[in-house]
Residue frames as qw, qx, qy, qz and C-alpha x, y, z in Angstrom:
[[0.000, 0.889, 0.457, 0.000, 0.00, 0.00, 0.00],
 [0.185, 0.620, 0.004, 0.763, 1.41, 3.86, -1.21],
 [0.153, -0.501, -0.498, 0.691, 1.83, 5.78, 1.99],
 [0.003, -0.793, -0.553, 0.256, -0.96, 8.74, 1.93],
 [0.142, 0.985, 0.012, -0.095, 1.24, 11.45, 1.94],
 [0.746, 0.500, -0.320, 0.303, 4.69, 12.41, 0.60],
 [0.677, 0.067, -0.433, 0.592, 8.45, 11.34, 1.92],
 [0.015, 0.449, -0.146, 0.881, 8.77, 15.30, 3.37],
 [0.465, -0.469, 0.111, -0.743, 5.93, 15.75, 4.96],
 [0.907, -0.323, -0.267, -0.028, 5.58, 11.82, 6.81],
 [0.634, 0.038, -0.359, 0.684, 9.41, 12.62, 7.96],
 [0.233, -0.332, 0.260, -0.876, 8.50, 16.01, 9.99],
 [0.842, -0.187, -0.360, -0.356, 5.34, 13.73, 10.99],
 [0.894, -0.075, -0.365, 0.248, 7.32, 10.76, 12.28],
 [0.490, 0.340, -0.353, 0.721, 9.96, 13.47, 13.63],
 [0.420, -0.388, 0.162, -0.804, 7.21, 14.99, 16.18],
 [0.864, -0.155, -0.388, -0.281, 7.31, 11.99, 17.85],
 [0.234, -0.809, 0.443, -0.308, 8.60, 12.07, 21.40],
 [0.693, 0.112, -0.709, 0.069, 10.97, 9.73, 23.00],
 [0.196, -0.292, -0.594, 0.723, 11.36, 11.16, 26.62],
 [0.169, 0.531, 0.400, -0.728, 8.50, 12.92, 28.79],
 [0.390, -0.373, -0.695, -0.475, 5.36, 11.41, 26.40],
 [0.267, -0.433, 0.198, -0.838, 2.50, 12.38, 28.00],
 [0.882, -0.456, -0.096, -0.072, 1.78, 8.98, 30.11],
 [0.499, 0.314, -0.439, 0.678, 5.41, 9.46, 31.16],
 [0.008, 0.383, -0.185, 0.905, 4.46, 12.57, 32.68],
 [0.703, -0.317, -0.450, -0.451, 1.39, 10.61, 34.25],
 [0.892, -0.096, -0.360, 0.256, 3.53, 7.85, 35.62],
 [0.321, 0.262, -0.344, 0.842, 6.18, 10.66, 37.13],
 [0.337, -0.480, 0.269, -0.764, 3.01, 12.68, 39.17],
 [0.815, -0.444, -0.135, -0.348, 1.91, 9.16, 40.61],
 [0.783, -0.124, -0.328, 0.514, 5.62, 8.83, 42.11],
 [0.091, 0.406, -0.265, 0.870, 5.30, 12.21, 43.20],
 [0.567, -0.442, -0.109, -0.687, 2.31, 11.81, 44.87],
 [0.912, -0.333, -0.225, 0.083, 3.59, 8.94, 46.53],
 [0.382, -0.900, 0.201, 0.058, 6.53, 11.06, 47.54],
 [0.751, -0.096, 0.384, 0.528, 9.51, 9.62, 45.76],
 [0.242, 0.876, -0.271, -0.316, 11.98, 12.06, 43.62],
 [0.880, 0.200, 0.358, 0.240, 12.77, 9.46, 40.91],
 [0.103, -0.477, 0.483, 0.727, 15.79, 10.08, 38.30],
 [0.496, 0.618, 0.300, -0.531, 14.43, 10.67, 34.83],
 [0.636, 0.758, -0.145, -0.014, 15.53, 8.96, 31.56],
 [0.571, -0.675, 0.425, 0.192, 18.81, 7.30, 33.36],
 [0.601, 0.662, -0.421, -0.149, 21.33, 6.79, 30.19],
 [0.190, -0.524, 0.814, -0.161, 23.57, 4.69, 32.23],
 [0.603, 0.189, 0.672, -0.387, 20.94, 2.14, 32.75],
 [0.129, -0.002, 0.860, 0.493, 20.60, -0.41, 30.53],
 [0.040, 0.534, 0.757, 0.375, 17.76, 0.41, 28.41],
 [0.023, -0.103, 0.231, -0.967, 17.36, 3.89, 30.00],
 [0.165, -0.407, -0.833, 0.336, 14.74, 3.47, 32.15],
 [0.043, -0.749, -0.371, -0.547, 12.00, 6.05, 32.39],
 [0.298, -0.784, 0.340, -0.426, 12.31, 6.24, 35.89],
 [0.652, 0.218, -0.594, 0.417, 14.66, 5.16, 38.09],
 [0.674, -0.658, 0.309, -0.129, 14.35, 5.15, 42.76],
 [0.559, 0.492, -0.628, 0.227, 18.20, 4.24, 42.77],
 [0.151, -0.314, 0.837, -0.422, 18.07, 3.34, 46.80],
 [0.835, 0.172, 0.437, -0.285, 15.10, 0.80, 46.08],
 [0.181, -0.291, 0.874, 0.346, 16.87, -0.52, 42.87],
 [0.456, 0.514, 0.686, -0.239, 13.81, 0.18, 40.83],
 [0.041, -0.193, 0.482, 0.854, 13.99, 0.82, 37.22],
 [0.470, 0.490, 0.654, -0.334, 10.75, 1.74, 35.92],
 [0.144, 0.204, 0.746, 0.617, 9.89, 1.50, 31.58],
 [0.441, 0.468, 0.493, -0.587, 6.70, 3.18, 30.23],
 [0.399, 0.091, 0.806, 0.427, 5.83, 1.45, 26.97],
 [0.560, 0.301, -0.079, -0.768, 3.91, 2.50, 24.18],
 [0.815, 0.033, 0.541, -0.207, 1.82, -0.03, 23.08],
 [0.692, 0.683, 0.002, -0.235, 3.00, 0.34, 19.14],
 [0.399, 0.746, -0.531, 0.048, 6.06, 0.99, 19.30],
 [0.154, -0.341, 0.921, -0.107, 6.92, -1.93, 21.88],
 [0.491, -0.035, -0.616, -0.615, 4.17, -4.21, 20.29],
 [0.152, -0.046, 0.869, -0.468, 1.76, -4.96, 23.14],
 [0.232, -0.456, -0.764, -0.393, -1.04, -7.26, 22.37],
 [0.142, -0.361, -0.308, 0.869, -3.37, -4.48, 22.99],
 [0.479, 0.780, 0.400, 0.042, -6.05, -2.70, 21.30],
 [0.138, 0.949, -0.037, -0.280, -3.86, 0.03, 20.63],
 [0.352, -0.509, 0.664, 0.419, -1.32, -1.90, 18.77],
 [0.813, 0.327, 0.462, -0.137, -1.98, -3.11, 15.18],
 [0.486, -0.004, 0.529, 0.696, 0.91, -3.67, 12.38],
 [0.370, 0.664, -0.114, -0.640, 0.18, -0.92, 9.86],
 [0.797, 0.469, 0.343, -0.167, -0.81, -1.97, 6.52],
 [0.484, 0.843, -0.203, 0.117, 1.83, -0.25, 4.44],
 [0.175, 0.686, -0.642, 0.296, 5.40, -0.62, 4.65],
 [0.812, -0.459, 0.050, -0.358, 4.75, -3.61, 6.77],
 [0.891, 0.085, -0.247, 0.370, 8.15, -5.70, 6.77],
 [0.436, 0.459, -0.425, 0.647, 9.70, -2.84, 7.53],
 [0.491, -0.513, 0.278, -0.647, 7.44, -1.74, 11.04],
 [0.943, -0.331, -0.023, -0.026, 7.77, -5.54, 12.12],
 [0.724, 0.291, -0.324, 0.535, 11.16, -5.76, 11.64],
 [0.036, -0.463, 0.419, -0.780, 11.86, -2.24, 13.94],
 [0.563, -0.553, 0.107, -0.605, 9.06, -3.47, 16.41],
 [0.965, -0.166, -0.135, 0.152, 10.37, -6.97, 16.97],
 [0.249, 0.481, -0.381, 0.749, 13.99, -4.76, 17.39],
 [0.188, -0.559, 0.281, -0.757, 12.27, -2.97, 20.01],
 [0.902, -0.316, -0.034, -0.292, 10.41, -5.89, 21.77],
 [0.848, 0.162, -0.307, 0.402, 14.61, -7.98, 21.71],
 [0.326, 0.418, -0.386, 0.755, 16.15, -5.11, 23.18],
 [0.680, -0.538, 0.032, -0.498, 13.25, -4.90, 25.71],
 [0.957, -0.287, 0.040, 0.002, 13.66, -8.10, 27.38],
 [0.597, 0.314, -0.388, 0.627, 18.10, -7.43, 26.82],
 [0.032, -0.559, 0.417, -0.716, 17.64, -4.47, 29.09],
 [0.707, -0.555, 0.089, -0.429, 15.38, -6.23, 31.71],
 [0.902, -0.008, -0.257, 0.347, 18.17, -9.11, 31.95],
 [0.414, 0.579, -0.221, 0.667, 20.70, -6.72, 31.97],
 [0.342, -0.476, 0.347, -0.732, 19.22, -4.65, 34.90],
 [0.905, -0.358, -0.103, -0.205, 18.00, -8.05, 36.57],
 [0.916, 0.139, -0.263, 0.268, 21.13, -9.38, 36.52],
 [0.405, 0.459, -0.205, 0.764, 22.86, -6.02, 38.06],
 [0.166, -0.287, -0.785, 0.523, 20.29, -6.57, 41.08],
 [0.216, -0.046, -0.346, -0.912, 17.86, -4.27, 39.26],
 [0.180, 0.423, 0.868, -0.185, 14.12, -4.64, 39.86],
 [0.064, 0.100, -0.434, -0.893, 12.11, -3.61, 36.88],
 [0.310, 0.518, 0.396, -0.692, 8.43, -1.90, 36.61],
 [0.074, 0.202, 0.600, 0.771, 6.36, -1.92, 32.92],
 [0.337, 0.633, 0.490, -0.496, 3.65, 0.43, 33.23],
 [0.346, 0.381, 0.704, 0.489, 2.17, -0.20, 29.77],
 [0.224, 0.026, -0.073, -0.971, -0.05, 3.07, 27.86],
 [0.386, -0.340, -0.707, -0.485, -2.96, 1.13, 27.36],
 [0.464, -0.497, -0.643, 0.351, -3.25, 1.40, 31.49],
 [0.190, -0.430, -0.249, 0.847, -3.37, 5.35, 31.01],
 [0.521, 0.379, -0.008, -0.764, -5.61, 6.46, 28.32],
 [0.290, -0.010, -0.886, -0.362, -7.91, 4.51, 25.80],
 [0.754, -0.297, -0.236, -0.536, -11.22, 2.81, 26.48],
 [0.834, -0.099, -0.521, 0.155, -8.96, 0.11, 28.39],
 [0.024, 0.635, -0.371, 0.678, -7.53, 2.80, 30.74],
 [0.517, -0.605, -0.566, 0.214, -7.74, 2.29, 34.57],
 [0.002, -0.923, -0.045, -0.383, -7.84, 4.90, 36.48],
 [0.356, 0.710, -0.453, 0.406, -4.97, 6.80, 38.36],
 [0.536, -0.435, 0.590, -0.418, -5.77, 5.62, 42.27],
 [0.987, 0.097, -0.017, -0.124, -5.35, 2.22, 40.56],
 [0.695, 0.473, -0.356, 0.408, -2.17, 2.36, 39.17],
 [0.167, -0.651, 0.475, -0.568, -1.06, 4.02, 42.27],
 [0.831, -0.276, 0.197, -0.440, -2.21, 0.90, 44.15],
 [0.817, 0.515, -0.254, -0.052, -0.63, -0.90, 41.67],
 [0.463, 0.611, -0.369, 0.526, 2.57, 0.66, 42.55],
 [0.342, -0.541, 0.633, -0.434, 2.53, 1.10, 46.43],
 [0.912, -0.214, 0.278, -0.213, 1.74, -3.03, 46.26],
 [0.742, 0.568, -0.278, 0.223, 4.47, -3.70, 43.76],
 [0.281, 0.755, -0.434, 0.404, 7.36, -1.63, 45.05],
 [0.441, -0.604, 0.597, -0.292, 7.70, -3.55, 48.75],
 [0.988, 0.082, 0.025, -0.125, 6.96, -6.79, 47.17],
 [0.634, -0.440, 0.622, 0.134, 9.80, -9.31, 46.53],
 [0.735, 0.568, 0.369, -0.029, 8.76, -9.51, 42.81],
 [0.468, -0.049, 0.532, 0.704, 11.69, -9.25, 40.39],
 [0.069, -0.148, -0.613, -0.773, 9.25, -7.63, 37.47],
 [0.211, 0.605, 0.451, -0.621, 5.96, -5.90, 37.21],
 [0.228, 0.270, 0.519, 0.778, 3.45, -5.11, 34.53],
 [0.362, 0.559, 0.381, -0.641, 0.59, -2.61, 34.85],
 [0.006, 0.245, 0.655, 0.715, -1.72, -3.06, 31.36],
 [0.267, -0.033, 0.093, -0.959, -4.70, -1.67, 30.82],
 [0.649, 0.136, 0.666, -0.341, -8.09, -3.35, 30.91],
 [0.125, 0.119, 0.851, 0.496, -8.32, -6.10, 27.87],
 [0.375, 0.366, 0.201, -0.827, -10.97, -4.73, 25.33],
 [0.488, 0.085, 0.855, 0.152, -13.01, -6.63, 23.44],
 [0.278, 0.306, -0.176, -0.893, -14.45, -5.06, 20.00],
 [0.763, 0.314, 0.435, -0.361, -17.61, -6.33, 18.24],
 [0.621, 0.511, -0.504, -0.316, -16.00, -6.99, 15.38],
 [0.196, 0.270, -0.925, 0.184, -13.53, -9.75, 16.95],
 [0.454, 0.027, 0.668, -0.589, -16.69, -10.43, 19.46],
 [0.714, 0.371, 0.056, -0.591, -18.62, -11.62, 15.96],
 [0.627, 0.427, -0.650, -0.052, -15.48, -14.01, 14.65],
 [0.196, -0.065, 0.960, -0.191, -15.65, -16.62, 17.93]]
């Protein structure tokens, strides 16, 4: 399939795409403020640079988009066009995922995924969840954590079982 519009204008496009402090970032940062913690932000050191990071708890925490790290999700779905090449980069991104969580397991690391689909969307939960989420997580003894959002079933798919 022809992309829509031309080379120029999809590159500016594609270039207005943030990598740090996306706006469920910025979510995920006020519900560790609110719980009183003054996380580091975006730690380059850290394998896979962590979104946030509570270095005396040894807690590296990831906020995923659902596209670009390809969570089965409504809000994920291979695009139609160009389509070897977006599996190819997302299955990238999904390998290097699971390098960095070794990595940072392995360096006594204990690593958080608070997915987008758990902050906006029809699958959202809401914010005194996730918080909940998180103050039951962070004493736990669990290695790894995910927070997704609520699984959504559309009538189409609800008409093909």
């Amino acid at each position: 399939m022809v992309d829509i519009v031309d080379k120029k204008t999809r590159s500016r496009m594609m270039s207005g795409i943030r990598g740090a402090s996306t706006k469920p970032e910025l979510v995920v940062r006020a519900v560790f403020a609110r719980l009183r913690y003054k996380p580091e932000i975006n730690c380059r050191e850290l394998p896979g640079k962590p979104d946030i990071v509570l270095r005396r708890k040894k807690v590296a925490v990831f906020v995923h988009g659902c596209f670009w790290h390809g969570h089965a999700c409504h809000f994920f779905r291979l695009p139609a066009s160009n389509t070897l090449f977006w599996k190819t980069k997302i299955d990238g991104n999904v390998v290097n995922d699971r390098r960095a969580v070794r990595s940072l397991r392995r360096k006594g690391w204990r690593v958080l995924v608070i997915w987008e689909c758990a902050l906006k969307g029809p699958g959202r939960i809401n914010l005194q969840q996730i918080e909940d989420r998180v103050i039951k997580w962070l004493p736990s003894c669990k290695p790894t954590g995910k927070i997704r959002g609520k699984v959504i079933v559309h009538e189409q798919s609800e008409r093909l079982r």
